[in-house]
C-alpha positions as CSV (number, residue, x, y, z in Angstrom):
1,X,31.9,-11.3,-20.1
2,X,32.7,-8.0,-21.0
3,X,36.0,-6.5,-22.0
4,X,36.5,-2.3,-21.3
5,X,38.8,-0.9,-18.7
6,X,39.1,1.5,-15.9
7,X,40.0,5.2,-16.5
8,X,41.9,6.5,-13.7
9,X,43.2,9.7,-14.1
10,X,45.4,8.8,-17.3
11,X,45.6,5.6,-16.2
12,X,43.6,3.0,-18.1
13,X,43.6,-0.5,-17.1
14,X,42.2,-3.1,-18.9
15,X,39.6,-5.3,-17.0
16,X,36.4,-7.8,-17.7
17,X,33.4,-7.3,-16.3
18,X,31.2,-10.2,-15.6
19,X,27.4,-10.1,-14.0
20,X,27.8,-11.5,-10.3
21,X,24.1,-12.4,-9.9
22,X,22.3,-15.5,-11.7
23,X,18.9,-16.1,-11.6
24,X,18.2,-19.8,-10.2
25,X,14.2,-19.6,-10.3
26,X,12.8,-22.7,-12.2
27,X,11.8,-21.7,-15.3
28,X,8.2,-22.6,-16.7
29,X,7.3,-22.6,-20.4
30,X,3.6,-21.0,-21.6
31,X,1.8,-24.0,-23.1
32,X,-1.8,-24.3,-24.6
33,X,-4.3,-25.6,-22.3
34,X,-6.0,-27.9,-24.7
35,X,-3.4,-29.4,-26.2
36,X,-0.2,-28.4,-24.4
37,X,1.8,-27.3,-27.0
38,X,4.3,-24.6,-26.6
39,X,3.1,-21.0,-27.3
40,X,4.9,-18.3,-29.7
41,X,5.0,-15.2,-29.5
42,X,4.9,-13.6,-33.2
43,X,6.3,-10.2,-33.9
44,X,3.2,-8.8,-36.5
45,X,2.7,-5.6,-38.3
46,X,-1.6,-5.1,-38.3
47,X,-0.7,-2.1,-41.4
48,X,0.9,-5.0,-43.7
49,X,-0.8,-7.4,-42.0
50,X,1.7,-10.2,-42.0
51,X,5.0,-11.5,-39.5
52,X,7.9,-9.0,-39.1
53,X,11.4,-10.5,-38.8
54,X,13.5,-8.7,-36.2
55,X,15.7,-7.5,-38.8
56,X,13.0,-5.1,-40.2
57,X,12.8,-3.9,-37.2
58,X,13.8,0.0,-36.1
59,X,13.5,2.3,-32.9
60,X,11.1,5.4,-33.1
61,X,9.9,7.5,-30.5
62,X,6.3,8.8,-31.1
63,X,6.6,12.5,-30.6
64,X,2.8,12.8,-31.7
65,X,0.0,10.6,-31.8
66,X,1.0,8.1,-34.5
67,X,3.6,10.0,-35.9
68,X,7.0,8.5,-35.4
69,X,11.2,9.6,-35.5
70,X,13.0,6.5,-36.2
71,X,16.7,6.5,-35.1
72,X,19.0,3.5,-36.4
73,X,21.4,1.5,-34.5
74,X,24.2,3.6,-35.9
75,X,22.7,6.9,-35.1
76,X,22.4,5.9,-31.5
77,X,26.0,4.7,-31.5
78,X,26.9,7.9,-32.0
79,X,25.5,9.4,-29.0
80,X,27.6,7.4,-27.1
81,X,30.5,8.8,-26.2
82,X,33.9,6.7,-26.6
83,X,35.3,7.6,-23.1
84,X,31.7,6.7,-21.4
85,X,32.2,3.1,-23.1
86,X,34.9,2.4,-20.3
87,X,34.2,2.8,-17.0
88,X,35.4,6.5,-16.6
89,X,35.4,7.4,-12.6
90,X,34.8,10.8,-11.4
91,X,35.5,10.7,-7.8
92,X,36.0,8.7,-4.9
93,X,33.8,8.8,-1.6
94,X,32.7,6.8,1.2
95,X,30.6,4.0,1.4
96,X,28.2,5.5,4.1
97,X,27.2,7.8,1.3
98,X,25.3,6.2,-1.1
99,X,22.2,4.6,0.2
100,X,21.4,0.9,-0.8
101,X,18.3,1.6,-1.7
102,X,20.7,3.3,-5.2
103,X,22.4,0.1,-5.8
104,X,21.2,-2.0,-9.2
105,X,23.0,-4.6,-10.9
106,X,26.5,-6.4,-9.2
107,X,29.2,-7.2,-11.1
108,X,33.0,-8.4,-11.0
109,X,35.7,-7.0,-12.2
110,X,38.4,-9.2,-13.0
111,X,41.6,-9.1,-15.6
112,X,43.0,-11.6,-18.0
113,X,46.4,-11.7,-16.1
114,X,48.7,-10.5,-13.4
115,X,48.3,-6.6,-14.1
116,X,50.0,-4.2,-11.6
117,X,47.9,-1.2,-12.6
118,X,45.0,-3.1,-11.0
119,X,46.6,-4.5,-8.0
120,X,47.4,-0.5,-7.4
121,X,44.2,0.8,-7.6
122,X,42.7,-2.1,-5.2
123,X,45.5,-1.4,-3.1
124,X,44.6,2.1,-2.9
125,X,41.2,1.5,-2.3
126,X,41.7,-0.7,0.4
127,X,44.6,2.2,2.1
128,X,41.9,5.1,1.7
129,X,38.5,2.8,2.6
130,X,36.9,4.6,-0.4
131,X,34.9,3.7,-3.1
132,X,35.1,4.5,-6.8
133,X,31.8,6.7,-8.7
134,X,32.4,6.2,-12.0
135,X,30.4,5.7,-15.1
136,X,29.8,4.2,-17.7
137,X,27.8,2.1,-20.5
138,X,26.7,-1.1,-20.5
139,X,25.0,-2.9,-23.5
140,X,23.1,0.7,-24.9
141,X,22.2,1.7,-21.4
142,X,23.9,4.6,-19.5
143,X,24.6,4.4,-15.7
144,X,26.7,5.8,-12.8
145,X,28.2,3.0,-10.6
146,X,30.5,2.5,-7.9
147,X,33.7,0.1,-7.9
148,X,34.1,-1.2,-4.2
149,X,36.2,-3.8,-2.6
150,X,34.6,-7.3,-0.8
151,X,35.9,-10.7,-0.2
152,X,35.5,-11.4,-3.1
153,X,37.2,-9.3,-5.1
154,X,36.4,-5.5,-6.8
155,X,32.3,-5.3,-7.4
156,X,30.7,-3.0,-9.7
157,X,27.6,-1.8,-9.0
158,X,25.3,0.5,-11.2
159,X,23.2,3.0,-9.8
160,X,19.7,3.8,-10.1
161,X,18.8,7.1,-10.7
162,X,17.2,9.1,-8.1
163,X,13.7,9.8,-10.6
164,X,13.5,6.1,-11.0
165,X,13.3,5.4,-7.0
166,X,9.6,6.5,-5.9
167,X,9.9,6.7,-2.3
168,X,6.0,7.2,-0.9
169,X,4.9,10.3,1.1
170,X,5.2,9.5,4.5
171,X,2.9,9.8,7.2
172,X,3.9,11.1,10.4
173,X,4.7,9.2,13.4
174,X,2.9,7.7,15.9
175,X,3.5,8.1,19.6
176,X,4.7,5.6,21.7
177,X,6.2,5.1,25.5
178,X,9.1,4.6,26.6
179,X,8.2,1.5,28.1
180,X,7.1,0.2,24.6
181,X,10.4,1.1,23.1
182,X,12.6,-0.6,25.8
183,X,10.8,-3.6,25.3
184,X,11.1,-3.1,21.2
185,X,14.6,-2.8,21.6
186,X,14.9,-5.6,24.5
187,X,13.6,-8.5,21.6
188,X,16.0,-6.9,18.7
189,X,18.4,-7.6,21.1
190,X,17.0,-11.1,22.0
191,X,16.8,-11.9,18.2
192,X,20.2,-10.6,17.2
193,X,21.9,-13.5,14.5
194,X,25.1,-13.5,12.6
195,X,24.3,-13.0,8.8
196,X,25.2,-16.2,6.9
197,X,24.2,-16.2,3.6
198,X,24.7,-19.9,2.6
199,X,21.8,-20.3,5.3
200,X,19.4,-18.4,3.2
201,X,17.6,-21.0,1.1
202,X,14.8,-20.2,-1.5
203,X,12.2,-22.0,0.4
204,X,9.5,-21.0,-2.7
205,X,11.8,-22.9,-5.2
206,X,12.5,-25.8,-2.7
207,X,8.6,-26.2,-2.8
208,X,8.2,-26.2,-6.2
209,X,10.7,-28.7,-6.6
210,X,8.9,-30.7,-4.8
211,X,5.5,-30.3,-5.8
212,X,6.8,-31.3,-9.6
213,X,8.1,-34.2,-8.3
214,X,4.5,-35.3,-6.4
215,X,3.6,-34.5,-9.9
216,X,5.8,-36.7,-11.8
217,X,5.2,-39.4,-9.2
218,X,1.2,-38.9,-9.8
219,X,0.7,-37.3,-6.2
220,X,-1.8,-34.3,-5.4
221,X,-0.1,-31.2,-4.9
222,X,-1.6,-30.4,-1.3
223,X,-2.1,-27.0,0.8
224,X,0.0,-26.7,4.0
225,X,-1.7,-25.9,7.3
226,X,-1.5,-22.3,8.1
227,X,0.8,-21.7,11.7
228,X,-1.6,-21.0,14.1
229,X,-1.0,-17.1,15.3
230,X,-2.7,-14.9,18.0
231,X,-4.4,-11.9,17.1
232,X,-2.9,-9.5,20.0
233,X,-4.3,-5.6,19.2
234,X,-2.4,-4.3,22.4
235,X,1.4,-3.3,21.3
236,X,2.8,-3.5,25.2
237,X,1.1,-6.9,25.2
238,X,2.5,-8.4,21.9
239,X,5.9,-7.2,22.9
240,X,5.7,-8.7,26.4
241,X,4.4,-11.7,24.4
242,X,6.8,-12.2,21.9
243,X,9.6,-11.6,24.8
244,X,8.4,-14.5,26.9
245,X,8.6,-16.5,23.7
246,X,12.0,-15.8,22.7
């Protein structure tokens, strides 16, 4: 948990920010083959030739090949502006305006107790259906993000930056009949499903769970049987196809 706060105007309310998404993978450990013993992973210097303790080590950028300017943790603390440690909004927009493909990281915002300044400003979200851009910094990181109201509560979500999305040239369309898109739209339609999250199950996880328990129990791990699919090359036939087997 994080404690900052929310500069509106000259209002500042006090809030936590917590990360909404955990990661529930199984973790696996790196062990030797031979002998299966754990593997480290040692920080070592080849010019002193011996281990380095994270405490001896610093941040440089290498402007030139092999020539380094270091810059310490306080130095880079100073960049950092005080007001840019909070989560300073700049405007409020719609929704429909910021493409998903910007969104990062989610988290909730929250407060300690009953506060009335944030009450307000959810309230007024909620009257004027707009969402916060605001920004802000998180660990040593800098990002823009938008504060938006769910179910659940007020989200935070930081923004990529548009150089760090690399969206591919590309090509240009294909032609296609009418015929082909009336039946394209006909099995959207025929496949059309409420979104229910709580359905969605990690079916990759759910398998691995399993196969370490055939493990523990001394069973072979074995390959499933592919599904069985036609090869259909003609679109209007595929689409017929797929109808008929809705």
């Amino acid at each position: 948990m994080k404690k900052t706060s929310i500069s509106f105007g000259l209002v500042n309310i006090p809030v936590n920010i917590n990360p909404l998404i955990k990661n529930n993978d199984i973790s696996f450990n790196q062990l030797h083959k031979k002998c299966l013993s754990r593997i480290k992973y040692v920080k070592y210097c080849p010019h002193c030739k011996k281990e380095v303790k994270q405490a001896d080590i610093i941040k440089g950028y290498e402007y030139a090949k092999d020539d380094y300017i270091t810059l310490t943790k306080e130095e880079l603390d100073n960049i950092k502006s005080e007001d840019e440690k909070n989560i300073e909004i700049i405007g409020f927009t719609d929704i429909k305006e910021v493409d998903p493909i910007f969104l990062e990281k989610s988290y909730i915002i929250t407060t300690s107790s009953k506060s009335k300044s944030f009450s307000l400003f959810k309230a007024a979200l909620a009257k004027t259906n707009k969402i916060a851009l605001a920004k802000t910094i998180i660990s040593t990181k800098f990002y823009y993000c938008i504060l938006r109201l769910t179910d659940d509560g007020l989200i935070m979500n930081t923004l990529y930056f548009l150089e760090e999305i690399n969206i591919p040239d590309l090509a240009s369309e294909a032609k296609f009949t009418k015929k082909e898109l009336d039946l394209a739209v006909a099995l959207i339609n025929s496949l059309k499903i409420k979104f229910k999250p709580e359905e969605l199950i990690d079916e990759y996880q759910v398998e691995i769970k399993k196969a370490i328990d055939l493990k523990l129990d001394g069973k072979k791990i074995k390959k499933p049987k592919l599904k069985e699919g036609k090869n259909i090359k003609d679109l209007m036939t595929a689409l017929e196809m797929s109808l008929r087997n809705v």
